[in-house]
LOTINU-148832 format. One line per 5 residues: number of its first residue (from 1); their letters; for each residue x, y, z of C-alpha. Coordinates in steps of 0.02 Angstrom, whole numbers, m for minus. Example, Ala and Ser with C-alpha at 12.3 -4.5 7.8 and 13.67 -1.06 7.14 Angstrom:
<rs>
1	AS	615/m225/390  684/m53/357 $
</rs>
This chain:
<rs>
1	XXXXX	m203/m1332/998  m243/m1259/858  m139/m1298/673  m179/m1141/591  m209/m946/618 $
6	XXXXX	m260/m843/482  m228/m661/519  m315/m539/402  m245/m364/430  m266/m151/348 $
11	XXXXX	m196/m20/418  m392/m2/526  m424/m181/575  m345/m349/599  m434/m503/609 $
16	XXXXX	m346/m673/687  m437/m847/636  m398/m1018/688  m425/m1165/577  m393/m1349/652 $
21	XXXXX	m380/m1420/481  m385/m1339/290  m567/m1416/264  m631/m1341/425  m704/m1166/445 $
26	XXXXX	m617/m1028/493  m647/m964/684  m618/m790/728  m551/m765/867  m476/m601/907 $
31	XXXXX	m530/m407/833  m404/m276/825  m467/m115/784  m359/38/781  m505/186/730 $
36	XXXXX	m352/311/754  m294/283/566  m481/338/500  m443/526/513  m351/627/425 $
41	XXXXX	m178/692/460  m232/870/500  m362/801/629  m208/675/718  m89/833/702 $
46	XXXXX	m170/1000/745  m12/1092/764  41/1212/625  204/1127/551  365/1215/602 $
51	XXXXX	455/1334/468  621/1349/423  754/1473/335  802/1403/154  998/1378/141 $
56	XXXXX	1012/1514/24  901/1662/0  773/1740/102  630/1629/69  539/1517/223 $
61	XXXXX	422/1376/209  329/1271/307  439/1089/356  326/932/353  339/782/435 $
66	XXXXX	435/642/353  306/509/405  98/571/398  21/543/578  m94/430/486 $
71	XXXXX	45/310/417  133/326/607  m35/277/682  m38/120/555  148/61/602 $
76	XXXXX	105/88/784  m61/m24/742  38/m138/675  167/m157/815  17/m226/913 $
81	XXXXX	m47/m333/776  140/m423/777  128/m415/976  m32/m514/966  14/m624/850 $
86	XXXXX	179/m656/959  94/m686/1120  m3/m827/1020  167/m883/980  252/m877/1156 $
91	XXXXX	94/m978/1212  96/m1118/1060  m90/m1072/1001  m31/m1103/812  82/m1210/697 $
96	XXXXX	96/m1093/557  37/m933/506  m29/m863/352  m46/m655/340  m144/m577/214 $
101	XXXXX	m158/m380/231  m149/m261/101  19/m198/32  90/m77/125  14/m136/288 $
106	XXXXX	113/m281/276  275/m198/261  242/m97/420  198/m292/506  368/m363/412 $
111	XXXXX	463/m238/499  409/m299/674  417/m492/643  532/m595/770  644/m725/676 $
116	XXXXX	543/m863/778  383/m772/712  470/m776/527  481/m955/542  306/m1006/570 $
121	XXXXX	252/m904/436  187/m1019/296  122/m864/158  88/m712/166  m46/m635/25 $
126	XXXXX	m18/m428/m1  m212/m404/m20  m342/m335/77  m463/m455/122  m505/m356/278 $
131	XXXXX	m707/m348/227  m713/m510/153  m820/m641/269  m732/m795/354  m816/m905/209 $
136	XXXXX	m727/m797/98  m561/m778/153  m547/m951/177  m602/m991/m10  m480/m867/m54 $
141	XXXXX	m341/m905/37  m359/m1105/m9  m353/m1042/m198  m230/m917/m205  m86/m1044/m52 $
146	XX	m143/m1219/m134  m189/m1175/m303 $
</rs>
């Protein structure tokens, strides 16, 4: 079994490492790739948005959606990040977890953690490190966990 997985996560792509010990490289072992969230909103949504009547007056205007198809696609994306990282769970492939992911990406994983999941969870870094090399994100992570 494996001590450690590293999952490095934006709202297009999640990487999942596994390090046996904090000297050791970092493996990669699973690509998650969600090419959905590269377009724009008006290419996810073709529809013209609805209209509606304003409360008072005679004026209409167009009604738009509280949540961009882009940002939907990226909480869906991450809903099978957590699901991945669960199944490793379920299946004891890790002690503890460390998440790094760029801001808001990481509040849309937060918001489908398990308490279990919570648990294992040793940091979590609100960058995006989702470019960086496996030489690199390990350098980076050791700095910025263990100082």
């Amino acid at each position: 079994m494996s001590k450690d997985w590293i999952v490095v996560a934006d709202k297009n792509r999640c990487r999942i490492f596994r390090q046996a010990r904090r000297t050791s490289p970092l493996e990669e072992i699973a690509v998650l790739v969600a090419p959905i969230t590269r377009l724009r909103n008006q290419d996810i949504d073709s529809d013209r948005p609805g209209r509606t009547f304003d409360s008072a007056g005679q004026g209409r205007h167009a009604k738009s959606p509280s949540v961009e198809p882009v940002e939907q696609e990226a909480i869906r994306f991450a809903k099978d990040v957590v699901a991945k990282i669960e199944d490793g769970r379920r299946q004891n492939s890790f002690q503890r977890l460390y998440v790094v992911a760029e801001p808001r990406f990481l509040g849309y994983l937060r918001q489908h953690y398990s308490r279990p999941l919570k648990e294992m969870i040793a940091a979590e870094i609100g960058k995006d490190w989702a470019t960086q090399t496996a030489d690199e994100i390990r350098d980076r992570l050791r700095e910025a966990v263990f100082g």
